[in-house]
C-alpha positions in Angstrom: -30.9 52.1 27.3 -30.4 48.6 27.1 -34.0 48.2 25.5 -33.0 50.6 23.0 -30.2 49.1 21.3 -31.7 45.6 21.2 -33.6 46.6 18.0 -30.8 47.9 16.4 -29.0 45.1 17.2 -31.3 43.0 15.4 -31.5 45.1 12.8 -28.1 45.0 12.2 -27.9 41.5 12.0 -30.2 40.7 9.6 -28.5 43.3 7.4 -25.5 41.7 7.8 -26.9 38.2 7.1 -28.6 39.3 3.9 -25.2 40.7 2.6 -23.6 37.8 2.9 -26.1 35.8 1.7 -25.5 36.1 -2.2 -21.6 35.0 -1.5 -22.8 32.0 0.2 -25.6 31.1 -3.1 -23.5 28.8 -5.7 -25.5 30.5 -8.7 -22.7 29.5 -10.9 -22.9 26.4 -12.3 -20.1 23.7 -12.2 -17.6 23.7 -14.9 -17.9 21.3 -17.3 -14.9 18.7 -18.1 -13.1 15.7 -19.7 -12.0 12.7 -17.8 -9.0 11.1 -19.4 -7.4 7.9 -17.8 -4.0 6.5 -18.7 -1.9 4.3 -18.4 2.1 3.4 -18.7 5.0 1.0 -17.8 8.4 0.8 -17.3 10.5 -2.0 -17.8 13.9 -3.5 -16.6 15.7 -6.3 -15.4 14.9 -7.3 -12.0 17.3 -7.4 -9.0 15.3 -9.3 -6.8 14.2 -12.6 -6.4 11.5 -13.7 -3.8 10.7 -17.7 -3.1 9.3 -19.9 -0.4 11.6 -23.0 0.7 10.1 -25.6 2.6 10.4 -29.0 4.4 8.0 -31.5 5.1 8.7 -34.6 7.1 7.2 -37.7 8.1 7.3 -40.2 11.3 5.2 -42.8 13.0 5.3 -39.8 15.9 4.6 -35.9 15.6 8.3 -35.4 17.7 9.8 -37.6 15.3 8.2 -35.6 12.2 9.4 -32.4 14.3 13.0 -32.8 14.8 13.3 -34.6 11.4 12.1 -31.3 10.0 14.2 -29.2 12.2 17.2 -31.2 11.2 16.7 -30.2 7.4 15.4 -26.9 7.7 18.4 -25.7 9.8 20.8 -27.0 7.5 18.9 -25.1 4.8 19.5 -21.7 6.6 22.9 -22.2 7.5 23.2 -22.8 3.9 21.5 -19.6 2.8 23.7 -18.0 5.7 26.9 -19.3 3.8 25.8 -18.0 0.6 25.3 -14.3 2.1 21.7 -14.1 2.5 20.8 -11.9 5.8 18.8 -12.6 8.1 16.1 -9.6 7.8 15.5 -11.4 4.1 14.6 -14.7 5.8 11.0 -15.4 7.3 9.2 -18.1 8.4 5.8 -18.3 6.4 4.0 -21.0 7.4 4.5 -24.0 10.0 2.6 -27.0 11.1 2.3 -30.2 12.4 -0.6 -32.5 11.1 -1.6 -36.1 11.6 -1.7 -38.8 8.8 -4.7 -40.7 8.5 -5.9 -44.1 7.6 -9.1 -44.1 5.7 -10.9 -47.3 5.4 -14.5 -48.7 4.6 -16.5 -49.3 8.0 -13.7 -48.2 10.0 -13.0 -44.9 12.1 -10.1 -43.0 10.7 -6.9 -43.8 12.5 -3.3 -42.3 12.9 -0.6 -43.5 10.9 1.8 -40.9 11.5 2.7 -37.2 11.5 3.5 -34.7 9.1 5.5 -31.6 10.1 6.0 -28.2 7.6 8.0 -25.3 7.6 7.9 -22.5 5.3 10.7 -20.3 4.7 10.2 -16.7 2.7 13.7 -16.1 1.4 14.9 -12.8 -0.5 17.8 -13.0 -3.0 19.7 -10.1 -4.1 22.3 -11.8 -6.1 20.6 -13.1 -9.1 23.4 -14.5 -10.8 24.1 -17.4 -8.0 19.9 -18.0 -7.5 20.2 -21.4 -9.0 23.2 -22.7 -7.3 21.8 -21.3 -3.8 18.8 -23.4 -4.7 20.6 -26.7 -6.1 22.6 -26.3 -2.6 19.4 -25.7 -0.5 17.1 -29.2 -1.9 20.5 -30.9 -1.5 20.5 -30.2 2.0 17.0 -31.1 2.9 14.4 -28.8 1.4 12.0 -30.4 -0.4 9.3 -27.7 -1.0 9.6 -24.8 -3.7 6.2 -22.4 -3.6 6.8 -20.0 -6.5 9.3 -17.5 -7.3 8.9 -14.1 -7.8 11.2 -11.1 -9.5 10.8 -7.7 -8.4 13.1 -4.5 -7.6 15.3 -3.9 -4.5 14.6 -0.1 -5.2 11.7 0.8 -8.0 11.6 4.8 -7.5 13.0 5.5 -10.6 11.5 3.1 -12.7 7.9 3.9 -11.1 9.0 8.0 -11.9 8.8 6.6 -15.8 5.7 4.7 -15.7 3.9 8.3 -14.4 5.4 10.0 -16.9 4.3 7.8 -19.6 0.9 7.4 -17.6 0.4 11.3 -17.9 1.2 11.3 -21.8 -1.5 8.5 -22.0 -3.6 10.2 -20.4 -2.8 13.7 -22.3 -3.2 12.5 -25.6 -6.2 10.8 -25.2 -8.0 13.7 -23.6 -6.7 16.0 -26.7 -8.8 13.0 -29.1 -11.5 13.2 -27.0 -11.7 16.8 -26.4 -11.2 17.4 -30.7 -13.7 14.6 -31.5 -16.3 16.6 -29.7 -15.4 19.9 -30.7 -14.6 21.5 -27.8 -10.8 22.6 -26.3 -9.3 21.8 -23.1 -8.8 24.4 -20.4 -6.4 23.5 -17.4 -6.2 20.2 -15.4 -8.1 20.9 -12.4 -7.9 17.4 -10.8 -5.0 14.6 -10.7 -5.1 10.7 -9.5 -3.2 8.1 -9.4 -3.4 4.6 -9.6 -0.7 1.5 -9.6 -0.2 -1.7 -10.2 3.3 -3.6 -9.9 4.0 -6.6 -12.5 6.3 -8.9 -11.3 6.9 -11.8 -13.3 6.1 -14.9 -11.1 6.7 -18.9 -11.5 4.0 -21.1 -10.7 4.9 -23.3 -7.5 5.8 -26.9 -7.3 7.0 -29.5 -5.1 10.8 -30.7 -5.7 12.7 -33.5 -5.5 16.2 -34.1 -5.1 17.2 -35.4 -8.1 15.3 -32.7 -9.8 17.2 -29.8 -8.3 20.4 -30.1 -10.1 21.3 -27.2 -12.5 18.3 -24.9 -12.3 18.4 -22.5 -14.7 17.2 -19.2 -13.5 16.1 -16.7 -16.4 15.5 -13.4 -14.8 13.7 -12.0 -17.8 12.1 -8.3 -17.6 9.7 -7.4 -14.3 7.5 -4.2 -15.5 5.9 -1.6 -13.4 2.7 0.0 -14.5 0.8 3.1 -13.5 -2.5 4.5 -14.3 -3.1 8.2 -13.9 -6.3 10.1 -14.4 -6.8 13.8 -15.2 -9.7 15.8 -15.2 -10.0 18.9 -17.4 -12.3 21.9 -17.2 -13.4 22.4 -21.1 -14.9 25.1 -23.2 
C-alpha cells in the first residue's frame, strides 16, 4: 500500500510546485520613479551655550605644576557652582601633565619644568549672565577658553519645522522635475531622512586676565537643517 501512494505523492507535489511557481516569477517589471531631495531649516535664538574652560600651570616640579592647577581650577568650579551651573553640565575634557624641555645645539634635551592642564566642558543655560560667569571664571584662575558653542536645551519643535519645510523642498522640486519630463507623479512609495544641526560656534583662543573683562556675549540665531528624500512611482 505504501508503494502505492508514493507516486501519487510525488505527483502531487510537483503539481503543487508548478502552481506556485508563476506567483513566485517577478514578470512585472519595477515601477519606474522620481527621486527628489530636499532640504529645510529652522531658525531661533539659542538657549544654550557650550565652552571648554581650562587651566594650565607651570613649576620647576610636575607636583608643583599639579597642585598649582588644582588650586585654580577648583576655584573655577566653585565659581560656576555659585553662579547655578549643576553639576551633570560640568565635565572634565581633557587632563595632563607634560614636561618642559630645553632644546639646545649639541646638547640632549633636558627638563626645565612641568606643565599641568585641565579641561573643563561647561554647559550654560542662562545666556543672559554667560559673560559675567566668564569675566568671574579667568578672574579666578582659568586661563584657557577652547570655543564656544550655541545650541538648544530642547530642539523637537524646531527640528518638526525644518521636516516640514524639508518635505515641501522636496515636493516642489519633484513636481518640476516630474512636468519638465512630461510625465505625472503617482504616490510616494519611499521616505528618508537626513540631518544636520547648525550651531553657530566661536573659534577658540587662549585668554588672559586682563583680556576677560566685559565679554560681550551675542547669542545670535543657531539653525537646524534637515534634508528629506522622497521617491515617487511615475506614469
Amino acid at each position: 500500500m505504501r508503494k502505492s501512494l508514493l507516486p501519487a505523492a510525488a505527483a502531487a507535489a510537483t503539481l503543487a510546485a508548478c502552481s506556485a511557481a508563476p506567483e513566485a516569477r517577478a514578470d512585472d517589471p519595477a515601477p519606474r520613479t522620481l527621486v527628489a531631495t530636499g532640504t529645510g531649516e529652522a531658525a531661533a535664538a539659542p538657549d544654550l551655550l557650550t565652552l571648554s574652560i581650562g587651566v594650565e600651570t607651570e613649576a620647576e616640579t610636575a607636583a608643583e605644576a599639579l597642585r598649582r592647577n588644582n588650586v585654580q581650577m577648583q576655584a573655577a568650579i566653585d565659581r560656576l557652582k555659585q553662579r547655578g551651573v549643576a553639576e551633570k553640565d560640568m565635565q572634565t575634557s581633557n587632563f595632563s601633565v607634560n614636561p618642559r624641555y630645553d632644546y639646545q645645539e649639541r646638547r640632549a634635551p633636558r627638563i626645565v619644568g612641568y606643565t599641568a592642564s585641565n579641561m573643563l566642558s561647561v554647559r550654560l543655560r542662562d545666556l543672559d549672565k554667560a559673560g559675567v560667569v566668564i569675566d568671574e571664571v579667568v578672574a579666578d584662575g582659568a586661563n584657557r577658553l577652547n570655543g564656544l558653542s550655541f545650541g538648544f536645551s530642547n530642539d523637537a519643535a524646531l527640528l518638526a519645522k525644518a521636516r516640514e519645510a524639508a518635505v515641501a523642498d522636496a515636493k516642489a522640486k519633484a513636481e518640476t522635475l516630474a512636468r519638465a519630463a512630461g510625465v505625472s507623479l503617482g504616490p510616494v512609495i519611499q521616505i528618508q531622512e537626513g540631518r544636520a544641526e547648525s550651531p553657530i560656534v566661536v573659534a577658540g583662543a587662549r585668554m588672559a586676565m586682563a583680556e576677560a573683562k566685559d565679554v560681550p556675549i551675542q547669542t545670535g540665531e543657531s539653525t537646524i537643517a534637515a534634508t528629506v528624500t522622497l521617491v515617487y512611482e511615475i506614469r
